[in-house]
C-alpha positions as CSV (number, residue, x, y, z in Angstrom):
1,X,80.1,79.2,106.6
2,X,79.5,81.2,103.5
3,X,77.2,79.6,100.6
4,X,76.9,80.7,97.3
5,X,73.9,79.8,95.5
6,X,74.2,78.4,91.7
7,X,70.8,78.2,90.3
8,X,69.1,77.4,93.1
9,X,72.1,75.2,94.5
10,X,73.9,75.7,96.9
11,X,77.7,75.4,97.2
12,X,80.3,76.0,99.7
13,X,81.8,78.9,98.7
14,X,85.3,77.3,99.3
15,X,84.3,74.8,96.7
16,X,83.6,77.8,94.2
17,X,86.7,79.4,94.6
18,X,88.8,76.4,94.8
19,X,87.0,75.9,91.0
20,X,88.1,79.3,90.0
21,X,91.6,78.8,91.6
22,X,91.5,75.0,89.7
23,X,90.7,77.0,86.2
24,X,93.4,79.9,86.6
25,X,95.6,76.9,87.9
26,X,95.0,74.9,84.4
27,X,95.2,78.1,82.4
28,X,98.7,79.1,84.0
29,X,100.1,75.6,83.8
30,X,99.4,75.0,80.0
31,X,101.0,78.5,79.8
32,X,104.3,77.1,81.5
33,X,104.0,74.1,79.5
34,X,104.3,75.6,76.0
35,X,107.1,77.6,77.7
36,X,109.2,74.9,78.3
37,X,108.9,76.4,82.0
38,X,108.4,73.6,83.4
39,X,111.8,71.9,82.8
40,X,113.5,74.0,85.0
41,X,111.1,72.6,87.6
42,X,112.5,69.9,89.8
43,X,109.3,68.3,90.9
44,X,106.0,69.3,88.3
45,X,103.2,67.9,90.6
46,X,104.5,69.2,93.5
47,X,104.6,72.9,91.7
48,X,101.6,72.2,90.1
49,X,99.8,71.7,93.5
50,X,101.2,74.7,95.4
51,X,100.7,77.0,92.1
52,X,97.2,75.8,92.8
53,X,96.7,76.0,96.7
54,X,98.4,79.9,96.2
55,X,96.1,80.6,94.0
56,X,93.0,79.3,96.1
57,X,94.3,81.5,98.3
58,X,94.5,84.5,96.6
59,X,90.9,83.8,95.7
60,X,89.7,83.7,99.2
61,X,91.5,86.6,100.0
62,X,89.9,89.3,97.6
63,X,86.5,87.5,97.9
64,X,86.4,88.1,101.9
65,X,89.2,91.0,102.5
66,X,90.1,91.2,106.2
67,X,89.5,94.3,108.0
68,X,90.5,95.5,111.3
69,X,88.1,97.1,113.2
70,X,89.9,97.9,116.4
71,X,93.1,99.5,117.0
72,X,94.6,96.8,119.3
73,X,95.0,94.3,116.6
74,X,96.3,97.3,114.3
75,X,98.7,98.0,117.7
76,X,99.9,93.7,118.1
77,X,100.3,93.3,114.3
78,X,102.6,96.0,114.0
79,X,104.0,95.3,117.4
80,X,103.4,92.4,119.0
81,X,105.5,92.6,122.2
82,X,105.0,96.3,122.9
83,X,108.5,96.9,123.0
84,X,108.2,100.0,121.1
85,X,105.7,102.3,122.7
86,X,105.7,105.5,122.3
C-alpha cells in the first residue's frame, strides 16, 4: 500500500487522491450548476457520485500508470484466446 507523507503524516494515498478527485469533483459540479446542466440530468446525486468515482479514478491512473513488462500479457490483452496467431 502506497503512503504519502503530509508533514510528517502519513496518509493512504487513496485517501489523497480521492481528496483531489473530491475537489475537481466540486469544481466541475458548481460548473454544471451555473450551466443549468444539471437539469437535463435525471438523477443529480447519482451523477454527482459517478462524476466523482471517474474522476478518482482517473487520478489513480496517472499517479501509478500501468506498465507491461512482459510480452505475454501484451500477447492475452490484444488476444486473449489465441485465435489469431500468426
Amino acid at each position: 500500500m502506497q503512503e504519502v507523507s503530509l508533514g510528517g503524516v502519513y496518509l493512504p494515498a487513496a485517501l489523497v487522491w480521492a481528496g483531489i478527485a473530491f475537489l475537481f469533483s466540486t469544481a466541475i459540479s458548481w460548473t454544471l450548476s451555473r450551466t443549468r446542466f444539471y437539469a437535463l440530468v435525471w438523477h443529480r446525486a447519482l451523477f454527482d457520485v459517478s462524476l466523482f468515482v471517474i474522476l478518482w479514478g482517473v487520478a489513480s491512473a496517472v499517479a501509478y500508470p500501468h506498465r507491461v513488462r512482459d510480452p505475454v500479457s501484451v500477447r492475452w490483452a490484444t488476444d486473449p484466446f489465441g485465435c489469431c496467431d500468426d
